[in-house]
Backbone as CSV, one residue per row, in Angstrom:
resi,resn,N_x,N_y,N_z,CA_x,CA_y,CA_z,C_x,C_y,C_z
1,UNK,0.851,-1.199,0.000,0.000,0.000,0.000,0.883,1.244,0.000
2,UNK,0.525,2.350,-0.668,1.366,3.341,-1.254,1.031,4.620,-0.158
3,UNK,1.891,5.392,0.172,1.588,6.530,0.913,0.172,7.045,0.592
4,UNK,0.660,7.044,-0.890,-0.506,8.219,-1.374,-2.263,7.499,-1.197
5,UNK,-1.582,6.163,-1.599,-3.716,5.378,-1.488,-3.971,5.382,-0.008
6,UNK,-2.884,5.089,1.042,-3.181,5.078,2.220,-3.532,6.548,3.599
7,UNK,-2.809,7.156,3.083,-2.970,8.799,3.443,-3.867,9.722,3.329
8,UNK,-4.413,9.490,1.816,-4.329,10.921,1.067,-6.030,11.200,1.702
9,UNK,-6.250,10.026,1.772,-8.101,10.285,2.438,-7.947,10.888,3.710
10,UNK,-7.127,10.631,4.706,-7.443,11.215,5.796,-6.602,12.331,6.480
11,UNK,-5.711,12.540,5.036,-4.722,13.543,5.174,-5.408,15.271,4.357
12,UNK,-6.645,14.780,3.727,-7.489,15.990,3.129,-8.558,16.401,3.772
13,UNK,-8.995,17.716,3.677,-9.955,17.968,4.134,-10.670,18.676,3.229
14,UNK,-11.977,17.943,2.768,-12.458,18.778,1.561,-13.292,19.416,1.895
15,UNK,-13.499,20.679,0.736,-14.877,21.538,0.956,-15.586,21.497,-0.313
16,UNK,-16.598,22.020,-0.069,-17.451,22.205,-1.148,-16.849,23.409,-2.274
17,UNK,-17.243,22.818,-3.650,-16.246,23.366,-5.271,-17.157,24.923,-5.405
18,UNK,-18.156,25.047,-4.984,-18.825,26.114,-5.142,-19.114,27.532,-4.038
19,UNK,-17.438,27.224,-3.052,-17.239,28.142,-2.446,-16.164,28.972,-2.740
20,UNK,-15.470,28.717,-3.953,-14.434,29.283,-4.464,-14.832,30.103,-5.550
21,UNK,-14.095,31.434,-5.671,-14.322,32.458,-6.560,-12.733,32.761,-6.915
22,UNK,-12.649,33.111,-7.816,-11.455,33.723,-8.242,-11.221,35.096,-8.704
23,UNK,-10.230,35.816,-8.309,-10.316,37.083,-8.303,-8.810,37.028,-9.402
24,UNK,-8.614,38.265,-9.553,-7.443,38.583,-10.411,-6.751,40.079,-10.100
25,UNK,-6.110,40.393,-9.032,-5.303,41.110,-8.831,-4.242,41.432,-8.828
26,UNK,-3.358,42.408,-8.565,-2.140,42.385,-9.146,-1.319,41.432,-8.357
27,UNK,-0.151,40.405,-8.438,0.217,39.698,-7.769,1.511,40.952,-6.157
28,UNK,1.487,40.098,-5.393,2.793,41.049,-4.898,4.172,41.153,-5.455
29,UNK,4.952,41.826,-4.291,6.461,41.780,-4.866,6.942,40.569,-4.980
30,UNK,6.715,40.120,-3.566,7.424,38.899,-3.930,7.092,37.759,-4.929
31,UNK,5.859,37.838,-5.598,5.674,36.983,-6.715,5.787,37.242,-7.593
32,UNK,6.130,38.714,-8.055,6.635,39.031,-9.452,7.928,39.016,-9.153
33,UNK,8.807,39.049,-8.535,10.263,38.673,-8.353,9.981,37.383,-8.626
34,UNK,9.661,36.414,-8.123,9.775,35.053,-8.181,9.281,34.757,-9.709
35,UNK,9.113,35.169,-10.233,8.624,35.436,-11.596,6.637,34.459,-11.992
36,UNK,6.071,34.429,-10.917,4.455,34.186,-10.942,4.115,34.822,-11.471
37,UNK,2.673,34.457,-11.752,1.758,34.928,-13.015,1.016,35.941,-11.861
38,UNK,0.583,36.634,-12.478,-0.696,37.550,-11.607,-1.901,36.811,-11.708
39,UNK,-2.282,35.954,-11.205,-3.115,35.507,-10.463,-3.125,35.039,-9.284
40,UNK,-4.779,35.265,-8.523,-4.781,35.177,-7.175,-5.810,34.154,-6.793
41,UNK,-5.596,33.542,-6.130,-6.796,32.346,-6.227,-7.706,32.440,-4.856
42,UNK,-8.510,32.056,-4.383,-9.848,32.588,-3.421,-8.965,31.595,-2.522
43,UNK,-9.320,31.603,-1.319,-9.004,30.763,-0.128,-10.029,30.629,0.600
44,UNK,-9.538,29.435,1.509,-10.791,28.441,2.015,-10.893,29.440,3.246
45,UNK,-10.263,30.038,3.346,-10.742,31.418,4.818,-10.617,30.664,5.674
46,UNK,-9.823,29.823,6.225,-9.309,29.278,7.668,-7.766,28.362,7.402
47,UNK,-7.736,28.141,8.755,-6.359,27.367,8.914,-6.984,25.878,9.185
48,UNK,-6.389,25.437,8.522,-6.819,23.736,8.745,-5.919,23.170,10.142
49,UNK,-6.662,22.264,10.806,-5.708,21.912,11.954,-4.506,23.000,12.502
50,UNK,-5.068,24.177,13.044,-3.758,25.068,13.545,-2.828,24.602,14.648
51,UNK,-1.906,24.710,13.875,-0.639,24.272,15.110,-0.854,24.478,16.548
52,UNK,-0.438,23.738,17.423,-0.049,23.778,18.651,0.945,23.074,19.470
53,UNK,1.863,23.624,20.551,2.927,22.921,20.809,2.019,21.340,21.971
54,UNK,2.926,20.515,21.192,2.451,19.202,22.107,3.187,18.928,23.684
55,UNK,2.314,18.665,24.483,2.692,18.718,25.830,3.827,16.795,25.542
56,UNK,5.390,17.417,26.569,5.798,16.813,26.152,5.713,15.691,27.444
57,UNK,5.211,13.879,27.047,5.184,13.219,28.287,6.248,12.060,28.239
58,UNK,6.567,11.407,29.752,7.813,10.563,30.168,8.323,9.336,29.128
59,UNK,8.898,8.690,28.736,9.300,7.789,27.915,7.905,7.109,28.330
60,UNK,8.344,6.625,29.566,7.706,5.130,30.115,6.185,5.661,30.430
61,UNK,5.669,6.774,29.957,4.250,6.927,29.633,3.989,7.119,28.365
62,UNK,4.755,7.113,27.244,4.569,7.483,26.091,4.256,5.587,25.736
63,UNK,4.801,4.972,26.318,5.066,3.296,26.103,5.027,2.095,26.094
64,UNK,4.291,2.828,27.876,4.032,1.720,28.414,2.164,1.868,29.107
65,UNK,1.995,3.479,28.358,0.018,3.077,29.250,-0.449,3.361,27.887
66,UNK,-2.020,3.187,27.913,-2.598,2.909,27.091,-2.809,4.545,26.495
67,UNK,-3.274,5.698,27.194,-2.641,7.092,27.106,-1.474,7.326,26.139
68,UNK,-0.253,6.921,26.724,0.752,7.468,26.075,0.894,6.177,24.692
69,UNK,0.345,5.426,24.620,0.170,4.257,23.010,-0.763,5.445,22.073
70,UNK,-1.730,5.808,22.716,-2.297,6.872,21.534,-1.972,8.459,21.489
71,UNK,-1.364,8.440,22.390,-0.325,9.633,21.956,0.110,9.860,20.977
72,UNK,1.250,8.789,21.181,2.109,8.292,20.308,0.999,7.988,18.761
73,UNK,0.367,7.410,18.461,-0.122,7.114,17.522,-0.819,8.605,16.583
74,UNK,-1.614,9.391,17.473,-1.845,10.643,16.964,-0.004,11.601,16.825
75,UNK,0.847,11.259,17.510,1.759,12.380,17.066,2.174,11.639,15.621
76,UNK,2.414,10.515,15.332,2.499,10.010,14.260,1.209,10.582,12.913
77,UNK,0.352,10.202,13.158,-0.374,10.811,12.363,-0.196,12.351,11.844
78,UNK,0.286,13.474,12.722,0.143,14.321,12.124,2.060,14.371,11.672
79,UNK,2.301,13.988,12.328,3.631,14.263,11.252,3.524,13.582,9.755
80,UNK,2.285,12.400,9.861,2.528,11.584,8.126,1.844,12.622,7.060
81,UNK,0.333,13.305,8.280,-0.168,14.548,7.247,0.798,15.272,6.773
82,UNK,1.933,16.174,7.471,2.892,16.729,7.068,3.562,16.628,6.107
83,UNK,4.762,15.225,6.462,5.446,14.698,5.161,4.346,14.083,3.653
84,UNK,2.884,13.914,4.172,2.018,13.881,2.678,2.006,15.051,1.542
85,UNK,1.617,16.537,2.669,1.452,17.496,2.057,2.912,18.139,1.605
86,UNK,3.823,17.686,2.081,5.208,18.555,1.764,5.519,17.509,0.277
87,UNK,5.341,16.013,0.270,5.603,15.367,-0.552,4.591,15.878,-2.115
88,UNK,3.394,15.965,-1.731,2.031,16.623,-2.534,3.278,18.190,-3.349
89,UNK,3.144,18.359,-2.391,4.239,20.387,-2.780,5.417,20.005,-3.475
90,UNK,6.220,18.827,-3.422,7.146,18.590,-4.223,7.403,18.436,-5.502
91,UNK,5.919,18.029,-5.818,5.586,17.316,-7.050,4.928,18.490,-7.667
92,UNK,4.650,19.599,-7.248,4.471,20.788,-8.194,6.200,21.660,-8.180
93,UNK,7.193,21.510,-7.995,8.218,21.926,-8.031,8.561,22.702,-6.785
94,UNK,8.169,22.687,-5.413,8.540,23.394,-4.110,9.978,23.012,-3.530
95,UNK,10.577,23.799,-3.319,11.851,23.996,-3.032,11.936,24.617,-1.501
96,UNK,12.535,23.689,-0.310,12.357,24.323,1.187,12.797,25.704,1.020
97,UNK,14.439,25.641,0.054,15.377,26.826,0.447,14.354,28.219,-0.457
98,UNK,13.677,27.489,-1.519,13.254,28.824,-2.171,12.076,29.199,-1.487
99,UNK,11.788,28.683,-0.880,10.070,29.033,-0.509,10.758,29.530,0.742
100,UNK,11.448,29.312,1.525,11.894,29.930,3.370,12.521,31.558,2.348
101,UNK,13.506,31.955,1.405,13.601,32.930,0.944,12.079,33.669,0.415
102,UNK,11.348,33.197,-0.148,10.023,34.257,0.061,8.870,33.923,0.864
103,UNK,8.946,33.318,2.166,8.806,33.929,3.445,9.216,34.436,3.967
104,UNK,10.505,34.877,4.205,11.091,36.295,4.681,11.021,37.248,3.743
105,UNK,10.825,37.271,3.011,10.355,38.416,1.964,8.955,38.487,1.978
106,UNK,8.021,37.928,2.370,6.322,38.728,2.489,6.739,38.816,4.051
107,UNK,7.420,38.292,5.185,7.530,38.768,6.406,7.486,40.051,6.214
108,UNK,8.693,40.383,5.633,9.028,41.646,5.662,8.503,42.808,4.962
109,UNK,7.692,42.273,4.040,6.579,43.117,3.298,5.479,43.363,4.127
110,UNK,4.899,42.539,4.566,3.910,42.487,5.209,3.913,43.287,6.221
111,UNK,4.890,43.292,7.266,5.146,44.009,8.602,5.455,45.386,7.889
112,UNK,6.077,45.580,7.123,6.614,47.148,6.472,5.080,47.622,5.661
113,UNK,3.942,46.777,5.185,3.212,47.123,4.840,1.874,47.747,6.051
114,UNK,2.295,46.862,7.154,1.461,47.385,8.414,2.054,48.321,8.694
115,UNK,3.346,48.854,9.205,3.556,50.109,9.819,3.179,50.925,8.714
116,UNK,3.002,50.908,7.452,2.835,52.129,7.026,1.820,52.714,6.509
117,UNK,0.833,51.361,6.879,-0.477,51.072,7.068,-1.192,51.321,5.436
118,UNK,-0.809,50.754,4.990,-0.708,50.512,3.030,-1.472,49.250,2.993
119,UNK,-2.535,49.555,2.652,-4.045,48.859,2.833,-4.064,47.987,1.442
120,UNK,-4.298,49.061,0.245,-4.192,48.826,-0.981,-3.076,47.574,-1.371
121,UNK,-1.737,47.708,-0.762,-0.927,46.862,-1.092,-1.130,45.522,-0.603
122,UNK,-1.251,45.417,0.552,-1.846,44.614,1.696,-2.498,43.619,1.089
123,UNK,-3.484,44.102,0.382,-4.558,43.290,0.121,-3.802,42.156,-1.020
124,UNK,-2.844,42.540,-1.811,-2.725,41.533,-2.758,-1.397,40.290,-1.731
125,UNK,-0.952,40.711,-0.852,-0.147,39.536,0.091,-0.633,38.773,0.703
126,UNK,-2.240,38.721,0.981,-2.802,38.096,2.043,-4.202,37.452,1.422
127,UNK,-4.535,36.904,2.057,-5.778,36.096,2.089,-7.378,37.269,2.229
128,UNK,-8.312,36.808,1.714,-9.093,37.657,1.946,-9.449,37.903,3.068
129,UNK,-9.775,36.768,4.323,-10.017,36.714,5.593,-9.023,37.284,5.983
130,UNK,-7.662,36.985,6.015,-6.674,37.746,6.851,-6.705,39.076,6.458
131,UNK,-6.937,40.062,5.200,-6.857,41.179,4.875,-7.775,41.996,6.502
132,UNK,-8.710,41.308,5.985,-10.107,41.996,6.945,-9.673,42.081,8.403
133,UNK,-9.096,40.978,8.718,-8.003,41.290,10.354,-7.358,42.045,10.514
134,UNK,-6.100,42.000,9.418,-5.215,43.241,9.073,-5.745,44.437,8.824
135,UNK,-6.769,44.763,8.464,-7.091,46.172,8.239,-7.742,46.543,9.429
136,UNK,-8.625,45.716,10.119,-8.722,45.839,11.493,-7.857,46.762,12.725
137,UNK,-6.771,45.765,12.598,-5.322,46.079,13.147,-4.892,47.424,12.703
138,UNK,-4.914,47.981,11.698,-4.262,48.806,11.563,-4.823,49.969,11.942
139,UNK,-6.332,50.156,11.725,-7.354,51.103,11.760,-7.582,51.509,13.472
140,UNK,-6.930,50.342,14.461,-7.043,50.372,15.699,-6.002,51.091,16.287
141,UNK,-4.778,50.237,15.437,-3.293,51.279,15.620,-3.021,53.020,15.126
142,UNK,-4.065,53.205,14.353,-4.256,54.683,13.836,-4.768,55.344,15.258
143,UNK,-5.552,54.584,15.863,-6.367,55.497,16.344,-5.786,56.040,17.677
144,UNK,-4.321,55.267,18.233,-3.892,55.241,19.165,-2.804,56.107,18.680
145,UNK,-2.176,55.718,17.739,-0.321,56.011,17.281,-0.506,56.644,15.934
146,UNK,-0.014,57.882,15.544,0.345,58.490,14.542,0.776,57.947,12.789
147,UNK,1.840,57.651,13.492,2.612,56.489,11.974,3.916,56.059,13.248
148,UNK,4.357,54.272,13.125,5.632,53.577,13.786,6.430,53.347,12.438
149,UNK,7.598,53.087,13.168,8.670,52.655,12.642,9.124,51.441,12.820
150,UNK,8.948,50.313,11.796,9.355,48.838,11.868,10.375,48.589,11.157
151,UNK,11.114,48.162,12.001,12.694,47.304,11.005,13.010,45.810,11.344
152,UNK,13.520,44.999,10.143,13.264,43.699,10.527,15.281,43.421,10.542
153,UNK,15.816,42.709,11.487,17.448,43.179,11.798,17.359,41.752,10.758
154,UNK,18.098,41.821,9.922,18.767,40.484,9.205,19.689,40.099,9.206
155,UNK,20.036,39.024,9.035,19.328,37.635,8.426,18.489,37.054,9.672
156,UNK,17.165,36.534,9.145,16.462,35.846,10.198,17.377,34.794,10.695
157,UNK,17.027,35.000,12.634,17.806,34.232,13.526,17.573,32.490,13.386
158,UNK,16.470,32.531,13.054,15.711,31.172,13.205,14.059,30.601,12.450
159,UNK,14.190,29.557,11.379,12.837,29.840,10.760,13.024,28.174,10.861
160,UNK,11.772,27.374,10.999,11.564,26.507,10.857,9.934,25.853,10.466
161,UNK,9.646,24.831,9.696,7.930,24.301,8.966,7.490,23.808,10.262
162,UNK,6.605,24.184,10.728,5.712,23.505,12.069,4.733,22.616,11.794
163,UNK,4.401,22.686,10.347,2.456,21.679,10.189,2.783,21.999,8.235
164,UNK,2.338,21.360,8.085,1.920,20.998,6.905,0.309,20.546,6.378
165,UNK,-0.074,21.081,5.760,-1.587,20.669,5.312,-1.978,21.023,4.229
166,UNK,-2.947,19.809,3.551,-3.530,19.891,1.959,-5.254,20.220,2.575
167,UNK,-5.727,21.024,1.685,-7.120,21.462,1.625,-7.622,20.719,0.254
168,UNK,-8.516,19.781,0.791,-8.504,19.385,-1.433,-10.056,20.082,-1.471
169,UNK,-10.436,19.960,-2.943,-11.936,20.724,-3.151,-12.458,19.565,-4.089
170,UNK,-12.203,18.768,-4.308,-12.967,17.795,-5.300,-12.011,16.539,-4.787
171,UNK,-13.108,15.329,-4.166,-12.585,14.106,-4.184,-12.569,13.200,-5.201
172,UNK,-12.746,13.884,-6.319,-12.357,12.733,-6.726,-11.226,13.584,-7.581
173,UNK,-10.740,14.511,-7.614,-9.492,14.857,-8.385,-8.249,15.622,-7.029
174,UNK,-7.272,14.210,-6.851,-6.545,15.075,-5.574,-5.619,15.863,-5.834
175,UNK,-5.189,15.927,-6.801,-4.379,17.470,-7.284,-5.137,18.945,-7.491
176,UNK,-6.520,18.971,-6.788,-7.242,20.270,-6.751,-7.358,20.213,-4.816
177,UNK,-6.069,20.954,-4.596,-5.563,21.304,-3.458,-5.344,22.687,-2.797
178,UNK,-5.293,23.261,-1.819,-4.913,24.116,-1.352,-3.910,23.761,-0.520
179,UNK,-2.486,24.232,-0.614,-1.539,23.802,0.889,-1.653,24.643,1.731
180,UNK,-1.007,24.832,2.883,-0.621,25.232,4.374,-0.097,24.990,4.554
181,UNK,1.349,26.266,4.721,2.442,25.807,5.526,2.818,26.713,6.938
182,UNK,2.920,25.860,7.758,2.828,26.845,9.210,4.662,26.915,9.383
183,UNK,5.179,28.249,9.456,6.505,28.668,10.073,6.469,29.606,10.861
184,UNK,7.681,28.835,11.547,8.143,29.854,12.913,9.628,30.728,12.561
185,UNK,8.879,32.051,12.507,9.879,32.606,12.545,10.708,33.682,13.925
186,UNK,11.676,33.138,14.204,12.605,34.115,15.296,13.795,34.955,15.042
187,UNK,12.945,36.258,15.310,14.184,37.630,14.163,14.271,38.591,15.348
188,UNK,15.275,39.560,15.484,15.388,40.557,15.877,14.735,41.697,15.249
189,UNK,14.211,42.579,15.631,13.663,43.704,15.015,13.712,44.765,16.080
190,UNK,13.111,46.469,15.309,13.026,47.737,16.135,11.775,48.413,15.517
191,UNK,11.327,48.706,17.062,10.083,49.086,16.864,10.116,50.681,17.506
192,UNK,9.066,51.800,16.677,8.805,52.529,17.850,7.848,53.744,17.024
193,UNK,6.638,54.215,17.927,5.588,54.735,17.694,5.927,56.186,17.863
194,UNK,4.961,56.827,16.954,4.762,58.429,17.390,3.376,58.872,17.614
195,UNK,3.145,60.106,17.927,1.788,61.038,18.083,1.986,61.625,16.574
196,UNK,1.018,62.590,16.964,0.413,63.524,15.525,2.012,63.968,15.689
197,UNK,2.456,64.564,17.089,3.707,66.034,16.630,5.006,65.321,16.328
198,UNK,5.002,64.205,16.138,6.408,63.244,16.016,7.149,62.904,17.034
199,UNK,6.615,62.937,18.564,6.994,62.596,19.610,6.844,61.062,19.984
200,UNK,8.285,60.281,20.237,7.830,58.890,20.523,7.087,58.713,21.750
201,UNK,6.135,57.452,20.871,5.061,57.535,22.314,5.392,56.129,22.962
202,UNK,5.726,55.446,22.221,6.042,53.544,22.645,7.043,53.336,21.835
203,UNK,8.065,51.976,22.418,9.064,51.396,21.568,10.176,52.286,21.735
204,UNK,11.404,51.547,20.818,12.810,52.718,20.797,13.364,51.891,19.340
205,UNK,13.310,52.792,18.225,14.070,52.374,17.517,15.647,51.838,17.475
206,UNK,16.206,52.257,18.380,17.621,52.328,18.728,17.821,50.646,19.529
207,UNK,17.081,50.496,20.092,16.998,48.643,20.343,16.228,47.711,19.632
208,UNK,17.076,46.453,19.728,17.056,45.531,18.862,15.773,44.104,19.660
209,UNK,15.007,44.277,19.642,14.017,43.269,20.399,13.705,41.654,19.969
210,UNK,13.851,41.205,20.590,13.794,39.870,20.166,11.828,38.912,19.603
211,UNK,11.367,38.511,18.631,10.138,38.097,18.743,10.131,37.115,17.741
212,UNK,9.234,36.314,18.076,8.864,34.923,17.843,7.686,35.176,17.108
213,UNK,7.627,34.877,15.705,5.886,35.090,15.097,5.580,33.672,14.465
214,UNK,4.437,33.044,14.626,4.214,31.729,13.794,3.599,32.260,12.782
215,UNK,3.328,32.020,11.594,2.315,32.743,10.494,2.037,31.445,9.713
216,UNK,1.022,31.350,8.845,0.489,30.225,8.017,0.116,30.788,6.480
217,UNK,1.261,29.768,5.492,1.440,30.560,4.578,0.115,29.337,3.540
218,UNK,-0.312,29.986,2.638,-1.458,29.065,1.800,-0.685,29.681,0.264
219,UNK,-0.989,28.463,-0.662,-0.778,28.475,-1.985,-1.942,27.531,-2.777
220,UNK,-2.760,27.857,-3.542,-3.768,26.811,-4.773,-2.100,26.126,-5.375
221,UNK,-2.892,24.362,-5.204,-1.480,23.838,-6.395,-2.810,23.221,-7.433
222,UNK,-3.875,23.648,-8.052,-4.753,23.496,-8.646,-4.576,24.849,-10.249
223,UNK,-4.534,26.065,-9.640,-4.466,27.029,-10.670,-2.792,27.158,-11.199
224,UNK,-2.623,27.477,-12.549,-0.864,28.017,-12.880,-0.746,29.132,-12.263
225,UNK,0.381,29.673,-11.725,0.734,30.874,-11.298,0.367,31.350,-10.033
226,UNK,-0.454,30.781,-9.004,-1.067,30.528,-7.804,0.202,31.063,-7.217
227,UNK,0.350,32.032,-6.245,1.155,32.311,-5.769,1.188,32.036,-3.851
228,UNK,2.341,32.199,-2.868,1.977,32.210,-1.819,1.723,33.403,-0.935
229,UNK,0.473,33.283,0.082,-0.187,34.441,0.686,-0.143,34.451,2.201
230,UNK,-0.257,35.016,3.317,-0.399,34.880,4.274,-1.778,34.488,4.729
231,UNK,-2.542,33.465,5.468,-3.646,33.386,5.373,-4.113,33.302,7.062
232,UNK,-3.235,33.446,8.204,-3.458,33.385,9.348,-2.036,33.667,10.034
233,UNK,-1.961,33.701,11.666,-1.070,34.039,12.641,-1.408,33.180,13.986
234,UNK,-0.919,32.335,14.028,-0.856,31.533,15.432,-0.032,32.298,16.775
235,UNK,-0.881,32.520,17.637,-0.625,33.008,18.910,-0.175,32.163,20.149
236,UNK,1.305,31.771,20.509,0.905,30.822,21.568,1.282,31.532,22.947
């Protein structure tokens, strides 16, 4: 029995074909660098199975009780979803090293697109659901802070894939997919706010702060030119 006949059913989660619309906007930077087509494909507006850190338990309970036997059996499971959907992403041409290079490049778009609270741009990096958060966010941060100053210190300290997940939309064709890829990224950055008169009100640009962001990146491997978007932010 083959990964794929044995997996792929309980490694998908389908939705219904007549909740998808397709829009056509301009793609972002980072996908016209990467040389993508300008197209944008609709998203399923959630995170499938969102990450969470697993509580970690003793050998000899992982082993020996009936508890730690299905532990063990569910942590297995979601790591096989993982290596399914990363294997699924391979086979459209995904590359770890190229895809971790433009996630730090919409990181850094993205966050430079919030401080400067560039709505219009915004909208073509992200998901439609996440836009509507993000503009949220920003409209809240207006109302407090003037215009901040965000800098991201490079090279990211630390990025690593946390979850992996396929969204399919038709069972009976499993290459009409949506992926999810959940990364953790740990960077230094400088932050710091003003009023109307340019007086800092929070933060210090002049220090270097340490932060931890999980984000969940989505790509269609169904449409050509499908590019990747931000489609959520895990809080732990």
């Amino acid at each position: 029995m083959t990964l794929r006949s044995s997996l792929a059913p309980k490694s998908l989660l389908y939705l219904n074909e007549k909740r998808f619309a397709t829009a056509q906007p301009k793609a972002p930077a980072q996908a016209r660098q990467m040389g993508a087509l300008k197209v944008s494909i609709s998203s399923p507006g959630f995170i499938y199975e969102p990450y969470a850190p697993r509580e970690a338990i003793p050998f000899w309970r992982r082993w020996f009780t009936r508890d730690g036997w299905r532990r063990t059996k569910d942590d297995i499971i979601l790591e096989l979803k993982s290596a399914y959907a990363i294997a699924k992403l391979r086979k459209s041409g995904y590359s770890k090293q190229k895809f971790y290079t433009e996630a730090v490049d919409l990181y850094k778009e993205i966050n430079t697109l919030m401080a400067n609270g560039d709505k219009t741009s915004l909208r073509k990096a992200v998901t439609e659901k996440m836009y509507s958060a993000l503009k949220n966010e920003i409209k809240q941060r207006e109302s407090m802070w003037s215009s901040v100053n965000w800098e991201l210190i490079e090279p990211i300290i630390k990025m690593r894939t946390l979850r992996a997940r396929l969204i399919g939309v038709d069972r009976n064709d499993l290459n009409k997919v949506f992926v999810q890829l959940t990364l953790e990224f740990l960077a230094k950055q400088k932050f710091e706010a003003y009023d109307s008169k340019g007086v800092t009100v929070a933060g210090d640009k002049t220090k270097e702060v340490l932060v931890r962001d999980i984000w969940v990146f989505e790509k269609s491997l169904f449409h050509p030119g499908a590019y990747w978007r931000l489609c959520g932010r895990i809080k732990i």
